[in-house]
PDB file of N, CA, C and O in Angstrom:
ATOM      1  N   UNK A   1     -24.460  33.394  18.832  1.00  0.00           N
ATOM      2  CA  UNK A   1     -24.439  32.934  20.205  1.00  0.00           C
ATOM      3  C   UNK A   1     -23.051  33.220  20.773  1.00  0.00           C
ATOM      4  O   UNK A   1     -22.081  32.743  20.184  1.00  0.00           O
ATOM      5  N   UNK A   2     -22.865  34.018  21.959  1.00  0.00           N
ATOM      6  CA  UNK A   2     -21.924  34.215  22.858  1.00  0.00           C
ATOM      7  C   UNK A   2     -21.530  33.067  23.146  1.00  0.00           C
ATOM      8  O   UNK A   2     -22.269  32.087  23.241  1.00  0.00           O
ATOM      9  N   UNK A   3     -20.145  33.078  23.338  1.00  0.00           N
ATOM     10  CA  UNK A   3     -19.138  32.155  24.118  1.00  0.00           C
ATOM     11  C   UNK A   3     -19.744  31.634  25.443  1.00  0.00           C
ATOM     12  O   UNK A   3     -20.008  30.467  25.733  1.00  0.00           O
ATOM     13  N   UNK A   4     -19.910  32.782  26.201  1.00  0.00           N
ATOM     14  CA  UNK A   4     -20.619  32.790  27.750  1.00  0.00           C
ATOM     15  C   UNK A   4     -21.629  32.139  27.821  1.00  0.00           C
ATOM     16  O   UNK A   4     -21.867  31.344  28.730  1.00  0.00           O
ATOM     17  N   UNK A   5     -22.462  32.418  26.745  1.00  0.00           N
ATOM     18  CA  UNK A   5     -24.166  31.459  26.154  1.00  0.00           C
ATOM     19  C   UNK A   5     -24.057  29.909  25.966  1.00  0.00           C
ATOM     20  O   UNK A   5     -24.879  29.050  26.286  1.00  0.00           O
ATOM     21  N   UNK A   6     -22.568  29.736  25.238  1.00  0.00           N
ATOM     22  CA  UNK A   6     -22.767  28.222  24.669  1.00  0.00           C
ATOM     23  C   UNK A   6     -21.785  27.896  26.227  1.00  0.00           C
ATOM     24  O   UNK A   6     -22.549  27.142  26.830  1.00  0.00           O
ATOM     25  N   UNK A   7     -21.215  27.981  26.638  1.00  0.00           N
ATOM     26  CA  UNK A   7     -20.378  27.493  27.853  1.00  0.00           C
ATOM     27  C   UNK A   7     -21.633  27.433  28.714  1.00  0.00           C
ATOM     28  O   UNK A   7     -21.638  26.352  29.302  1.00  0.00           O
ATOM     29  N   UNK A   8     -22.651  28.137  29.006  1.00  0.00           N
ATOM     30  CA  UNK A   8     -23.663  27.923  30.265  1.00  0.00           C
ATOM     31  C   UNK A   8     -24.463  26.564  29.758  1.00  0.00           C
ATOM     32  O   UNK A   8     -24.897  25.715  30.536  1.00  0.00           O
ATOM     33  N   UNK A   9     -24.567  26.517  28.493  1.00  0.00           N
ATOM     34  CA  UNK A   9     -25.444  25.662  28.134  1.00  0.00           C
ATOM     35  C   UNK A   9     -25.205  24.081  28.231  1.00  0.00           C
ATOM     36  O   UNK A   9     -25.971  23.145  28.457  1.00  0.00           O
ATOM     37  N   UNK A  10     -23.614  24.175  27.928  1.00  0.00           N
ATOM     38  CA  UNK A  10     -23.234  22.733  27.858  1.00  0.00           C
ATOM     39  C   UNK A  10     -22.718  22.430  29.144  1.00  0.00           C
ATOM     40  O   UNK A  10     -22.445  21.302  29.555  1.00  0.00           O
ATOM     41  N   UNK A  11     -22.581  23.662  29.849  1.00  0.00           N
ATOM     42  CA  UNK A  11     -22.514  23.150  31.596  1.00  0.00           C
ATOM     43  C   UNK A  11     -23.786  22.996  31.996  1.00  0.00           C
ATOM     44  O   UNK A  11     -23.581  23.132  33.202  1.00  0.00           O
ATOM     45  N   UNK A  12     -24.914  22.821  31.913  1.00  0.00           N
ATOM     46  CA  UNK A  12     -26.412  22.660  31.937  1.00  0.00           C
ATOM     47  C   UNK A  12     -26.181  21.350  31.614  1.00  0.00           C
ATOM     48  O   UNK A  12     -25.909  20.562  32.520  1.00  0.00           O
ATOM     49  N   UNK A  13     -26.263  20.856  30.089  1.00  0.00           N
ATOM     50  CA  UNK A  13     -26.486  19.654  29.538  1.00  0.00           C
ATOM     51  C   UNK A  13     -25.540  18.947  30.527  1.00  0.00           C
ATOM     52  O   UNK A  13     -26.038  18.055  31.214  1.00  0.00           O
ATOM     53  N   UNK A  14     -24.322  19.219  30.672  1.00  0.00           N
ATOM     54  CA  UNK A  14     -23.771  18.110  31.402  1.00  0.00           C
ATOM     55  C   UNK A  14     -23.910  17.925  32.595  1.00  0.00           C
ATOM     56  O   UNK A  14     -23.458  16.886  33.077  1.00  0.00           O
ATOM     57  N   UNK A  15     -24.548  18.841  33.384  1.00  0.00           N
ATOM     58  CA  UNK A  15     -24.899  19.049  35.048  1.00  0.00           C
ATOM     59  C   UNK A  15     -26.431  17.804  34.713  1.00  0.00           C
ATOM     60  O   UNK A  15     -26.612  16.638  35.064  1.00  0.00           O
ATOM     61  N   UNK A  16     -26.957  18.409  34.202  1.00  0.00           N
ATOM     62  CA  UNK A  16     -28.255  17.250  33.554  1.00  0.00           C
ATOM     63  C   UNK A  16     -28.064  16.151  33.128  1.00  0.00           C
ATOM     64  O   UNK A  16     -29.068  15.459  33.296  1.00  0.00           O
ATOM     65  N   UNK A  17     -27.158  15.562  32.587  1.00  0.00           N
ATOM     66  CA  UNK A  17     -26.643  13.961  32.472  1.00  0.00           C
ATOM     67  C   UNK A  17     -26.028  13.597  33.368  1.00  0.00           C
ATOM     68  O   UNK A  17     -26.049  12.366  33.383  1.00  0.00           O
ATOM     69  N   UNK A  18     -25.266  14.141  34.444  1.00  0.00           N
ATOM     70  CA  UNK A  18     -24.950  13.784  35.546  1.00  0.00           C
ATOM     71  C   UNK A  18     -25.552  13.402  36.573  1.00  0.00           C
ATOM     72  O   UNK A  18     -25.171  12.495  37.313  1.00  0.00           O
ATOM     73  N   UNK A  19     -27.144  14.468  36.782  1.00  0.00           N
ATOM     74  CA  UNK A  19     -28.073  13.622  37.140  1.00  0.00           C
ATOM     75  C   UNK A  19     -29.297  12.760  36.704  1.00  0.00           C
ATOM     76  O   UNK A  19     -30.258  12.438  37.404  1.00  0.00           O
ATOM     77  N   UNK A  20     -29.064  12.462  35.434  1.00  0.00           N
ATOM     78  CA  UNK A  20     -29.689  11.049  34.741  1.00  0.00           C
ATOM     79  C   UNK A  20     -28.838  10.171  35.631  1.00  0.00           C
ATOM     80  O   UNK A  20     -29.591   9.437  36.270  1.00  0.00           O
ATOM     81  N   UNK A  21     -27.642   9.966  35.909  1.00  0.00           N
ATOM     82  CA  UNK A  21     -26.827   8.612  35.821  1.00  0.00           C
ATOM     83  C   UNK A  21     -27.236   8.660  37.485  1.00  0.00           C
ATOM     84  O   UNK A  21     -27.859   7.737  38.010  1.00  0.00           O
ATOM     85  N   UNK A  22     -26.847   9.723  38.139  1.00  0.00           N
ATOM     86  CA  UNK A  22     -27.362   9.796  39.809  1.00  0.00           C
ATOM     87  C   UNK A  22     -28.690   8.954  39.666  1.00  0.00           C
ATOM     88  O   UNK A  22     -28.747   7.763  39.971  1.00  0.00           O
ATOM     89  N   UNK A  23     -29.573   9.559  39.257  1.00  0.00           N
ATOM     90  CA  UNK A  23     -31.682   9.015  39.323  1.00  0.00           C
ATOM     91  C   UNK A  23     -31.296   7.634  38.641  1.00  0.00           C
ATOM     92  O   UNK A  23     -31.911   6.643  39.036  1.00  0.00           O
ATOM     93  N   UNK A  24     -30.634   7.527  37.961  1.00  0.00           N
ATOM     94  CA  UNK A  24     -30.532   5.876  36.983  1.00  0.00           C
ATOM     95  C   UNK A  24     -29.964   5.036  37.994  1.00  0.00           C
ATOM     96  O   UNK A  24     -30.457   3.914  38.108  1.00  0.00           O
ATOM     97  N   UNK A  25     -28.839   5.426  38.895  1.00  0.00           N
ATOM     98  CA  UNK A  25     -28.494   4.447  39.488  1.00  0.00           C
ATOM     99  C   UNK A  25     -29.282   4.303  40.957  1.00  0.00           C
ATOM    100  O   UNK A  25     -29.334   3.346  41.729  1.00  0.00           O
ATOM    101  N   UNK A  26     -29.663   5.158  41.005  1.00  0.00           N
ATOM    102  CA  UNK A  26     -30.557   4.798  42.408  1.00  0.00           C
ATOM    103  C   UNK A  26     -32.262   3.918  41.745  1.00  0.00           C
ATOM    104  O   UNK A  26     -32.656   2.857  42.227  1.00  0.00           O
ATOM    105  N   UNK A  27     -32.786   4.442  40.954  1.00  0.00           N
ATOM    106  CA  UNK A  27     -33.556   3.667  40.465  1.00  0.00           C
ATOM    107  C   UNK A  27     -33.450   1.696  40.082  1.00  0.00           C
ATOM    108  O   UNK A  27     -34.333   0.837  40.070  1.00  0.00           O
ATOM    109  N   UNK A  28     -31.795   1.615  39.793  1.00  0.00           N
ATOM    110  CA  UNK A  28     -31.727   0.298  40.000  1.00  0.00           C
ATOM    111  C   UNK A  28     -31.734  -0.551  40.958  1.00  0.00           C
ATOM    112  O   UNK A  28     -31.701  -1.772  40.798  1.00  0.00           O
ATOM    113  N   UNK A  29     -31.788   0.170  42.280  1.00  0.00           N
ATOM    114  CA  UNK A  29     -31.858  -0.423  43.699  1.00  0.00           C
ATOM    115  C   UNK A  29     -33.126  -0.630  43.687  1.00  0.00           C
ATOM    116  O   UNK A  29     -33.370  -1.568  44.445  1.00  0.00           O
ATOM    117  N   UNK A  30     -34.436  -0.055  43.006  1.00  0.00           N
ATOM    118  CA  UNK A  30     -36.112  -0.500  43.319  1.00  0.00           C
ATOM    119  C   UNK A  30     -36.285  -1.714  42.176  1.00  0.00           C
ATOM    120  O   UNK A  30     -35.775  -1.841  41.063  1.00  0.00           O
ATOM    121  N   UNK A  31     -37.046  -2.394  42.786  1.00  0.00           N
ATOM    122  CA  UNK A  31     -37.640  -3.702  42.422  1.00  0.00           C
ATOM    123  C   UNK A  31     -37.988  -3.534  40.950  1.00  0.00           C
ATOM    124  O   UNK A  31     -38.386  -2.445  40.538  1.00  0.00           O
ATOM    125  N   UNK A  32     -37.890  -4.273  40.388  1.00  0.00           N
ATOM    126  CA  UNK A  32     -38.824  -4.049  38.692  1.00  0.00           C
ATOM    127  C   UNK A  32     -40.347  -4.751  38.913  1.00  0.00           C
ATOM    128  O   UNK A  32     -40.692  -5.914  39.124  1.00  0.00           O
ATOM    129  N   UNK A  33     -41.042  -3.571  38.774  1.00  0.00           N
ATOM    130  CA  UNK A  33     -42.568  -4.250  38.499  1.00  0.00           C
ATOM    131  C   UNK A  33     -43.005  -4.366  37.061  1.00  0.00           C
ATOM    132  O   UNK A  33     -43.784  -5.315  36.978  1.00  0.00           O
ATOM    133  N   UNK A  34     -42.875  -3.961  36.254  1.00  0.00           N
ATOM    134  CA  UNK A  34     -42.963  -3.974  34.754  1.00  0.00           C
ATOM    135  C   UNK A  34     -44.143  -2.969  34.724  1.00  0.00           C
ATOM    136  O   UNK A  34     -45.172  -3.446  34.247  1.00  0.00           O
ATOM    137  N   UNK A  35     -44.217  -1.587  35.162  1.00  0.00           N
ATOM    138  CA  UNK A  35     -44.718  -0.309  35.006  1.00  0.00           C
ATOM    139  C   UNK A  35     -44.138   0.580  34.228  1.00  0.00           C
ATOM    140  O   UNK A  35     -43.349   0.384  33.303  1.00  0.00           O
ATOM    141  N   UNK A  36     -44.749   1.995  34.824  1.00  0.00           N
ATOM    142  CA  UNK A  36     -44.258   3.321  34.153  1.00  0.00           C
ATOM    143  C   UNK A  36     -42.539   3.374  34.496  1.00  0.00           C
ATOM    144  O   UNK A  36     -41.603   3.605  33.731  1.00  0.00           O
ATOM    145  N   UNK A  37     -42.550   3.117  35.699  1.00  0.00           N
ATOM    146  CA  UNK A  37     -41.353   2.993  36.382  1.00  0.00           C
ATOM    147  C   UNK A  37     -40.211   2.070  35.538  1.00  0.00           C
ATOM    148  O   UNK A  37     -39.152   2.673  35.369  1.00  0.00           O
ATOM    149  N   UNK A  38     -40.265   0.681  34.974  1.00  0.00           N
ATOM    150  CA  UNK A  38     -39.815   0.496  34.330  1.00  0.00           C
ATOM    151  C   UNK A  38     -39.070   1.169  32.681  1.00  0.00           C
ATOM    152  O   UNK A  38     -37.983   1.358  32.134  1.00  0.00           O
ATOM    153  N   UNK A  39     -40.551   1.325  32.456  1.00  0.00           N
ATOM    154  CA  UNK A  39     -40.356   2.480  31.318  1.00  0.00           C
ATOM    155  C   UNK A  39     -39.358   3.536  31.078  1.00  0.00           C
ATOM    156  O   UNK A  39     -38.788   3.822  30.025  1.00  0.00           O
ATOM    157  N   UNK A  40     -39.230   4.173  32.496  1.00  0.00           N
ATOM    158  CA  UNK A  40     -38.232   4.932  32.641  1.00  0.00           C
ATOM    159  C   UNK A  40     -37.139   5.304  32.757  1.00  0.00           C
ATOM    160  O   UNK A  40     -36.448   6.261  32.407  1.00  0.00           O
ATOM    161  N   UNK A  41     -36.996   3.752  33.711  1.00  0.00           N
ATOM    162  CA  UNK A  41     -35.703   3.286  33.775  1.00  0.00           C
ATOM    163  C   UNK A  41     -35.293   2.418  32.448  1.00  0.00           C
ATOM    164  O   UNK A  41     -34.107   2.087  32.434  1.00  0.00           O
ATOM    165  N   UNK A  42     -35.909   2.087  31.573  1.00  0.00           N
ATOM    166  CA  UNK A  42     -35.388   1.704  30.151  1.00  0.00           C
ATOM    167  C   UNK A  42     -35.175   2.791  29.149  1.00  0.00           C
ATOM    168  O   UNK A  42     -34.873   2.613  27.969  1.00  0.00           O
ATOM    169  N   UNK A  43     -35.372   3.978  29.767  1.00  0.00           N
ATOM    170  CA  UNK A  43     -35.714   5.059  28.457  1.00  0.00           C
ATOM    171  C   UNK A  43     -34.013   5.607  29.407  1.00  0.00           C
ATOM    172  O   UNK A  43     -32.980   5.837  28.778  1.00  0.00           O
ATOM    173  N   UNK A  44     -34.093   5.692  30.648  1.00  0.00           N
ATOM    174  CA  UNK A  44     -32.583   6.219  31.066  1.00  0.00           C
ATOM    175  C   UNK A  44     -31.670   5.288  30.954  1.00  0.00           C
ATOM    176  O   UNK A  44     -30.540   5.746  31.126  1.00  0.00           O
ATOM    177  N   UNK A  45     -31.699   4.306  30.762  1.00  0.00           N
ATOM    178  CA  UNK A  45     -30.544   3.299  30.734  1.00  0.00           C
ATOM    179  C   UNK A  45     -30.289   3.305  29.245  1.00  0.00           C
ATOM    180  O   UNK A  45     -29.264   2.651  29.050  1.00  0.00           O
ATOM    181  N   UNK A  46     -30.735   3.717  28.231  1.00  0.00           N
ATOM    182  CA  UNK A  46     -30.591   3.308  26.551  1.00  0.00           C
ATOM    183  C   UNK A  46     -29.421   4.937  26.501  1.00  0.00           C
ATOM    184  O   UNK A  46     -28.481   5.120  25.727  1.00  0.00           O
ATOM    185  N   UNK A  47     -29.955   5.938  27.659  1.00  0.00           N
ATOM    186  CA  UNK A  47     -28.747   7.160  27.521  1.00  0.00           C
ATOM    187  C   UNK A  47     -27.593   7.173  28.600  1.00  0.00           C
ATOM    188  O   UNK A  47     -26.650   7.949  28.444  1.00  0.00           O
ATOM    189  N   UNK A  48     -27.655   6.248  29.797  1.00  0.00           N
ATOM    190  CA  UNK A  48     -26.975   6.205  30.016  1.00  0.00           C
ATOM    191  C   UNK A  48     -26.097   5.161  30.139  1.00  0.00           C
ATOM    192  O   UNK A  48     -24.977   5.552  30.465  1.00  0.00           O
ATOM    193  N   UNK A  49     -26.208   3.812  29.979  1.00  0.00           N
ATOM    194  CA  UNK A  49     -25.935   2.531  29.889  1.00  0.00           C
ATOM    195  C   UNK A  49     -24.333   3.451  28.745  1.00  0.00           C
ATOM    196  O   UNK A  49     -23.346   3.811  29.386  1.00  0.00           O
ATOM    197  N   UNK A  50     -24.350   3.648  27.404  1.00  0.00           N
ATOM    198  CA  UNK A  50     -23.273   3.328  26.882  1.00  0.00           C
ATOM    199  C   UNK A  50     -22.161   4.534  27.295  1.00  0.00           C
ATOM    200  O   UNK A  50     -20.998   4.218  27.040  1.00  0.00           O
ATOM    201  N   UNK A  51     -22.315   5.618  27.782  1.00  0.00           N
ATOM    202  CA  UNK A  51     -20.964   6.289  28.526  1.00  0.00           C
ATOM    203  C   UNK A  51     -20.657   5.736  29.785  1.00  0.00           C
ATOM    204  O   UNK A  51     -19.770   6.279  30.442  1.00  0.00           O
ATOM    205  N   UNK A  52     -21.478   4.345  30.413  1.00  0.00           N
ATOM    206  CA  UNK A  52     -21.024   3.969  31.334  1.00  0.00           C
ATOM    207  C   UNK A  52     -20.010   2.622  31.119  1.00  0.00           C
ATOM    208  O   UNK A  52     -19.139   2.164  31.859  1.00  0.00           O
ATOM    209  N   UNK A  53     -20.584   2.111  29.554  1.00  0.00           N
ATOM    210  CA  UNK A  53     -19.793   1.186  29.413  1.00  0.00           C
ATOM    211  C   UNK A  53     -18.309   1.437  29.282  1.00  0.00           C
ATOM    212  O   UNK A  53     -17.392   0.751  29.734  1.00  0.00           O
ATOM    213  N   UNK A  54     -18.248   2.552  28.578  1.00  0.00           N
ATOM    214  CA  UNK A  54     -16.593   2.918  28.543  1.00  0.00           C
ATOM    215  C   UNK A  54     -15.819   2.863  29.754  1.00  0.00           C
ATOM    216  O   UNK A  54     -14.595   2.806  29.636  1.00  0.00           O
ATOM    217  N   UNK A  55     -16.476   2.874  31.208  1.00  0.00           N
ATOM    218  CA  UNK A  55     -15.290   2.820  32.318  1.00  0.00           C
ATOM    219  C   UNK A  55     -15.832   1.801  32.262  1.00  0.00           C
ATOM    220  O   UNK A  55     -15.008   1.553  33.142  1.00  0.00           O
ATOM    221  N   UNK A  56     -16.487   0.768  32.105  1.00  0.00           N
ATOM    222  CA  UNK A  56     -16.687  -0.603  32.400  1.00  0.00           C
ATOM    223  C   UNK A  56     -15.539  -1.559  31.919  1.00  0.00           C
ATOM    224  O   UNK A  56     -15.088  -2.603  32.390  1.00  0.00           O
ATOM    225  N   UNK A  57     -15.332  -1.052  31.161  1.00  0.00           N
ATOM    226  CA  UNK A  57     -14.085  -1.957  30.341  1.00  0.00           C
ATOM    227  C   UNK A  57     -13.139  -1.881  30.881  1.00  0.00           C
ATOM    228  O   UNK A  57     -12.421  -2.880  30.932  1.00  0.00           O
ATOM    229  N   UNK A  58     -12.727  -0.631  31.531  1.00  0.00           N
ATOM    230  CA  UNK A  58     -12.127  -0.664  32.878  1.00  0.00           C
ATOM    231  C   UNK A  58     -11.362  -0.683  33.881  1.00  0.00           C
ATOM    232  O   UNK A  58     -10.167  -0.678  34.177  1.00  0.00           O
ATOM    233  N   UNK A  59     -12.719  -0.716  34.473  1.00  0.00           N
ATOM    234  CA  UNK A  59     -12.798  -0.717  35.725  1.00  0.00           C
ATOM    235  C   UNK A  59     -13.938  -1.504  36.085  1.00  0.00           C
ATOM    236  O   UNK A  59     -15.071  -1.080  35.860  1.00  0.00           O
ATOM    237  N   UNK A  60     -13.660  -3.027  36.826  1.00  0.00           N
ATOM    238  CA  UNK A  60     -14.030  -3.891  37.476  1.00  0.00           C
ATOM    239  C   UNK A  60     -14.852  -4.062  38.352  1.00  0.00           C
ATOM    240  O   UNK A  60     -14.466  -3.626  39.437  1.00  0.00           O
ATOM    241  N   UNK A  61     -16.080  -4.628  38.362  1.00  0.00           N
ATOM    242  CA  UNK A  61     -16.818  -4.331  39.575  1.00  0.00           C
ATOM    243  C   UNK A  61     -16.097  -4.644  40.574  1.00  0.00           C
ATOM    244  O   UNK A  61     -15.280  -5.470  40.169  1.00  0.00           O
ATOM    245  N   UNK A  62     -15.861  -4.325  42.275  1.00  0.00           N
ATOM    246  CA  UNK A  62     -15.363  -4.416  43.590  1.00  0.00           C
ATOM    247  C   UNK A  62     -16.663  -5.046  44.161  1.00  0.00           C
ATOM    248  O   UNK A  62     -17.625  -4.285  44.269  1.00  0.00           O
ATOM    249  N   UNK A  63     -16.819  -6.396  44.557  1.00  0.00           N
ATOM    250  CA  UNK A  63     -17.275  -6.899  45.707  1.00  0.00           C
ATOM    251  C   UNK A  63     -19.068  -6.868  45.254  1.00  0.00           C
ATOM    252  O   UNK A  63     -20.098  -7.168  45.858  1.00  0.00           O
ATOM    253  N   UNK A  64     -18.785  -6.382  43.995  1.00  0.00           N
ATOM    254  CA  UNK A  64     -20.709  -6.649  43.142  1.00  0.00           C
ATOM    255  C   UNK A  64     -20.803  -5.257  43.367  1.00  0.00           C
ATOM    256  O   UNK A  64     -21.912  -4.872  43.737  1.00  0.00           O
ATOM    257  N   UNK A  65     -19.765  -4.261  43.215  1.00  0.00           N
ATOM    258  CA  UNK A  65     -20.111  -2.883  43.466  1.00  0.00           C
ATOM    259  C   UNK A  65     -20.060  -2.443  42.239  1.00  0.00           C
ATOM    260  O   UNK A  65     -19.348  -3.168  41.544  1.00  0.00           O
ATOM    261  N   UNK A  66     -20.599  -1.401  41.580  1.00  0.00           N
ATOM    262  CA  UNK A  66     -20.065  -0.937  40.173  1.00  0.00           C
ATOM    263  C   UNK A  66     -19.525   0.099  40.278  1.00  0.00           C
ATOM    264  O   UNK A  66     -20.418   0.883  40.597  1.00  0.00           O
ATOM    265  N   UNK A  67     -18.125   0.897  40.177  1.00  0.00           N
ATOM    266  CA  UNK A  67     -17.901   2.471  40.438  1.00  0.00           C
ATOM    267  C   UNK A  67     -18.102   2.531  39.486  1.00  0.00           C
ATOM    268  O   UNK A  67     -17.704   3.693  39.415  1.00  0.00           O
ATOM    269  N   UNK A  68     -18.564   2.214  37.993  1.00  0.00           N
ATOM    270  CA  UNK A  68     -18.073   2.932  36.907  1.00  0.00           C
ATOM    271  C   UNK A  68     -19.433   4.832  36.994  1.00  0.00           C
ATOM    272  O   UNK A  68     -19.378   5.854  36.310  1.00  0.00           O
ATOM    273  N   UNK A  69     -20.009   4.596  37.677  1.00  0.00           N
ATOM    274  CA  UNK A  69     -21.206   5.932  37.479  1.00  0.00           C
ATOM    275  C   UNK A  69     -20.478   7.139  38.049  1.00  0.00           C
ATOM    276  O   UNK A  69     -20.526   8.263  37.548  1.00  0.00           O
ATOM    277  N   UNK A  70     -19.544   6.678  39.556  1.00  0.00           N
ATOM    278  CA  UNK A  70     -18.926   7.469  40.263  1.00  0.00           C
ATOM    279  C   UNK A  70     -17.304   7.835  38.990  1.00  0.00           C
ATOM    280  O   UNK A  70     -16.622   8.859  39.026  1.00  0.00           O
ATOM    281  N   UNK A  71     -17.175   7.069  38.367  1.00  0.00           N
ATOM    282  CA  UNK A  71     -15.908   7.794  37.657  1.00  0.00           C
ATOM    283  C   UNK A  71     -16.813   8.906  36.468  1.00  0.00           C
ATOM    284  O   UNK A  71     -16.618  10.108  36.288  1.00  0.00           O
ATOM    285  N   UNK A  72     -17.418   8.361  36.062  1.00  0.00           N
ATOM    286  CA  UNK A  72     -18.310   8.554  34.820  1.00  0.00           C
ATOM    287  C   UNK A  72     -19.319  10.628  35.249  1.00  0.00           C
ATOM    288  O   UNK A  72     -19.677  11.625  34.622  1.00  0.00           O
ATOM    289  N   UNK A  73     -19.301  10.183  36.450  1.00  0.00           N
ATOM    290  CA  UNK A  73     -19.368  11.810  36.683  1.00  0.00           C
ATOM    291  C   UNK A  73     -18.345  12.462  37.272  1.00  0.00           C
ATOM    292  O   UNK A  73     -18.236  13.689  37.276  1.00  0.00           O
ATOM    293  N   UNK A  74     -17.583  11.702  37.771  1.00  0.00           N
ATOM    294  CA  UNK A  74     -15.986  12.659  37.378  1.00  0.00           C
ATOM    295  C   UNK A  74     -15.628  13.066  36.082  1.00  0.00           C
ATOM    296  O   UNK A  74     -15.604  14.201  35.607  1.00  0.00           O
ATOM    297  N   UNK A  75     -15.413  12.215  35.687  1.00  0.00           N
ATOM    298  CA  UNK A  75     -14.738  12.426  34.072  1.00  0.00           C
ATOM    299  C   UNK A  75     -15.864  13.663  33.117  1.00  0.00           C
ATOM    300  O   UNK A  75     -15.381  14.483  32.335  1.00  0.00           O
ATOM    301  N   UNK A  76     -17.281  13.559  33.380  1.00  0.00           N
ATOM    302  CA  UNK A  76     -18.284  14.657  32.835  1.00  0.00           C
ATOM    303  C   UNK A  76     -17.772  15.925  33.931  1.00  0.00           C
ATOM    304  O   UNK A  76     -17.844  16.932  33.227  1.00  0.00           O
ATOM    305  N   UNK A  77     -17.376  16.280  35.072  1.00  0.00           N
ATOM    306  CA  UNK A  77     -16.977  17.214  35.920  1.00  0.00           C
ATOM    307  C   UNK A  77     -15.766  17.666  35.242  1.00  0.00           C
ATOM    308  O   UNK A  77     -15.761  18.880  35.038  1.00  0.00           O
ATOM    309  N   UNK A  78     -14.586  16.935  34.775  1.00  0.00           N
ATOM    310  CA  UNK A  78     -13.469  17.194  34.173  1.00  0.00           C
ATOM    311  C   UNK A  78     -13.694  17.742  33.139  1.00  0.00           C
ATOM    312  O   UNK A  78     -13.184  18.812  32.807  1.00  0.00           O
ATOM    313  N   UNK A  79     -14.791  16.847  32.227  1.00  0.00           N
ATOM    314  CA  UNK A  79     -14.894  17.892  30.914  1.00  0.00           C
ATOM    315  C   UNK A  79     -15.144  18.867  31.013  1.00  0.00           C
ATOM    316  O   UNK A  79     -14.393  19.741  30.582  1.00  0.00           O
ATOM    317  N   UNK A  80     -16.468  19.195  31.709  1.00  0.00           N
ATOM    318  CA  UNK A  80     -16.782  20.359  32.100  1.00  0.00           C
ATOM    319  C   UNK A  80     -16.214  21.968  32.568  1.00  0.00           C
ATOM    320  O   UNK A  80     -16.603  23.124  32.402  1.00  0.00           O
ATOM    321  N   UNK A  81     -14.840  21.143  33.379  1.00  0.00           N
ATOM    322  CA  UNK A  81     -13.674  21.824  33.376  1.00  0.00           C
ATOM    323  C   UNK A  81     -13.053  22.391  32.146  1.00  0.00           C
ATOM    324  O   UNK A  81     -13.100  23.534  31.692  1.00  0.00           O
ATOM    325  N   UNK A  82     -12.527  21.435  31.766  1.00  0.00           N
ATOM    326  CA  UNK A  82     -11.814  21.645  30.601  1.00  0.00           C
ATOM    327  C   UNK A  82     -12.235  22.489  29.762  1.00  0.00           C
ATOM    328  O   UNK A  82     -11.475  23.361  29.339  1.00  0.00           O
ATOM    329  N   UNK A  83     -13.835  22.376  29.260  1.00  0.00           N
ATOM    330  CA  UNK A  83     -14.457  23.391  28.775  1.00  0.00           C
ATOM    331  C   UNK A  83     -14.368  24.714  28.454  1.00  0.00           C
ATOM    332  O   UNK A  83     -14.232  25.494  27.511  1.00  0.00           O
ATOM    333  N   UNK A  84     -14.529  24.623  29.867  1.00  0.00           N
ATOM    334  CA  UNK A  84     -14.595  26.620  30.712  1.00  0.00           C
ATOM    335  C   UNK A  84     -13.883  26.638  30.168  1.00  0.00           C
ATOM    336  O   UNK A  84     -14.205  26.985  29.031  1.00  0.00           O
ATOM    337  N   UNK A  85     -12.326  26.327  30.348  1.00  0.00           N
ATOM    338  CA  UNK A  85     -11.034  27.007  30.219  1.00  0.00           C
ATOM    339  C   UNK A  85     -10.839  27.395  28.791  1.00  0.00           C
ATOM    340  O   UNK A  85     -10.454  28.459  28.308  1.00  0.00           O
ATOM    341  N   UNK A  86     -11.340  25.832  28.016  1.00  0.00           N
ATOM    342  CA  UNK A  86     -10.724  26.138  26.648  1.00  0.00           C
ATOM    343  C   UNK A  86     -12.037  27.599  25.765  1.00  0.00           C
ATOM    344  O   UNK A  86     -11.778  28.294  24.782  1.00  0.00           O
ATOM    345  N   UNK A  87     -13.005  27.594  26.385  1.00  0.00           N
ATOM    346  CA  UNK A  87     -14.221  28.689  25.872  1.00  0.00           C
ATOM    347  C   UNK A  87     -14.036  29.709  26.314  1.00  0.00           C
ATOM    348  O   UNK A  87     -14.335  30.702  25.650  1.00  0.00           O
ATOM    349  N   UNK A  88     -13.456  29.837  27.636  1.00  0.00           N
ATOM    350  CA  UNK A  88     -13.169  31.070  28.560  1.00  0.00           C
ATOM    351  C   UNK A  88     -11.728  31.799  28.028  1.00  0.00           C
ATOM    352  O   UNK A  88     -11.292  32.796  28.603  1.00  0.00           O
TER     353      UNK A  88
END
């Protein structure tokens, strides 16, 4: 496997967990009915719940706000960075 191959890929995987945590956190704004919907949102929260805990520790909720999702895809954007450079 090319350099170019594994660098597209793990910029994929991480473009794709970035939007788990996007769909995860908007999904916590809908009501829980105890459906499929639930389901889903328990099957995304078991992957994304613990890289969110790490800025949780923190960084403080503001006013019942949580940034930790908004750092949490920075910091996956940074890696991502970092990546390139160090593969490139």
């Amino acid at each position: 496997m090319s350099s170019y191959t594994l660098l597209v890929l793990v910029q994929r995987l991480i473009d794709i967990y970035g939007w788990v945590i996007v769909i995860w956190c908007l999904m916590s704004w809908l009501p829980r009915t105890g459906g499929l919907l639930d389901d889903i949102r328990a099957a995304m929260g078991m992957l994304v719940e613990p890289f969110l805990n790490v800025f949780r520790r923190f960084i403080p909720p503001v006013m019942g706000v949580d940034f930790s999702p908004v750092v949490a895809i920075l910091a996956l954007t940074l890696i991502e960075r970092v990546l390139y450079y160090l593969i490139l």
